[in-house]
N, C-alpha and C positions, 0 to 999 in steps of 0.2 A: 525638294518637295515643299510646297508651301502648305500653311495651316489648312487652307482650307479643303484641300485634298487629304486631308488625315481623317478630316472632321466626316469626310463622305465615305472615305473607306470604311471609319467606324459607324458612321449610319448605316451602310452598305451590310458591314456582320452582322448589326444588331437585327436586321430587316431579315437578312437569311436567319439566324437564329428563329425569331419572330414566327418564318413559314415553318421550318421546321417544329417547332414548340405547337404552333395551330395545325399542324397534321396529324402530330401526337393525338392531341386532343379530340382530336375529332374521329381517330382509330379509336380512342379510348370510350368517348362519354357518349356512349350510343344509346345511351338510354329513354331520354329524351330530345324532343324535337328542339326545343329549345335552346339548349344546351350544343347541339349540332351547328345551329343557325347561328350563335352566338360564335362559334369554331371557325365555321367559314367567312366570318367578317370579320376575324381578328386574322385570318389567311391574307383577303380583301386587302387591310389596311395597310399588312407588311406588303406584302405585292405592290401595293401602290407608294410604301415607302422607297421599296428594293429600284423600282421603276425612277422616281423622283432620283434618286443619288447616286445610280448609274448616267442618266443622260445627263447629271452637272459634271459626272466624271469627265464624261468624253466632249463635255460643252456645249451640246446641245439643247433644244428647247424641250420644257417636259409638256409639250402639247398630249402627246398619247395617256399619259400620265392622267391628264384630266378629264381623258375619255374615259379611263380604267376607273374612278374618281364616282364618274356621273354612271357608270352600270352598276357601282356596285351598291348605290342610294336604291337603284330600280331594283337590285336582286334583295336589297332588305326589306324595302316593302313590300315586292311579293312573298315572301317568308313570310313577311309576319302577317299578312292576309291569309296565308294558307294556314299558318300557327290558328289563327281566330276560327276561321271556319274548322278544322279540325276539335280545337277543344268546344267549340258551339256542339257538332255534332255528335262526339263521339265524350264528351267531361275529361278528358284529359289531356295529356302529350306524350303519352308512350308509344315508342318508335312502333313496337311490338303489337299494337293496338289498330296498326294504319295496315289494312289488306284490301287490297282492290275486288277483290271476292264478296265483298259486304253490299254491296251496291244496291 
């Protein structure tokens, strides 16, 4: 096994650790929206880590990789457009706060 297949394996766990640490979190810290948003982009980044050091495993190109890459710029800034319009309308970001019933 040469070096640089060790160095992917261990990027490989750190990336699964990563998703799993960012699900925890994001079970946990429900409280704010932010705080969520912030969850699913540290999920986003291991995913796109996990993605990256898988296909050097197997030697292929990380093309998909930088699709996962460019949705995930587009899924943060609709968050955080939706973060803005929320605390515009309603002065906060409590999950608790957000009811489609208000309308």
């Amino acid at each position: 096994m040469m070096w640089y297949d060790m160095s992917n394996y261990y990027l490989f766990m750190i990336a699964m650790t990563g998703v799993s640490t960012g699900f925890i979190s994001l079970m946990l810290q429900f409280k704010h929206l932010l705080s969520l948003l912030l969850s699913l982009e540290a999920i986003t980044m291991n995913i796109f880590i996990l993605m990256y050091s898988s296909s050097n495993m197997v030697g292929s190109s990380g093309f998909s990789a930088l699709i996962l890459i460019t949705l995930s710029v587009c899924e943060a800034s609709l968050g955080m457009s939706i973060l803005v319009s929320m605390v515009q309308s309603h002065g906060n970001d409590y999950v608790s706060s957000f009811s489609s019933q208000k309308c």
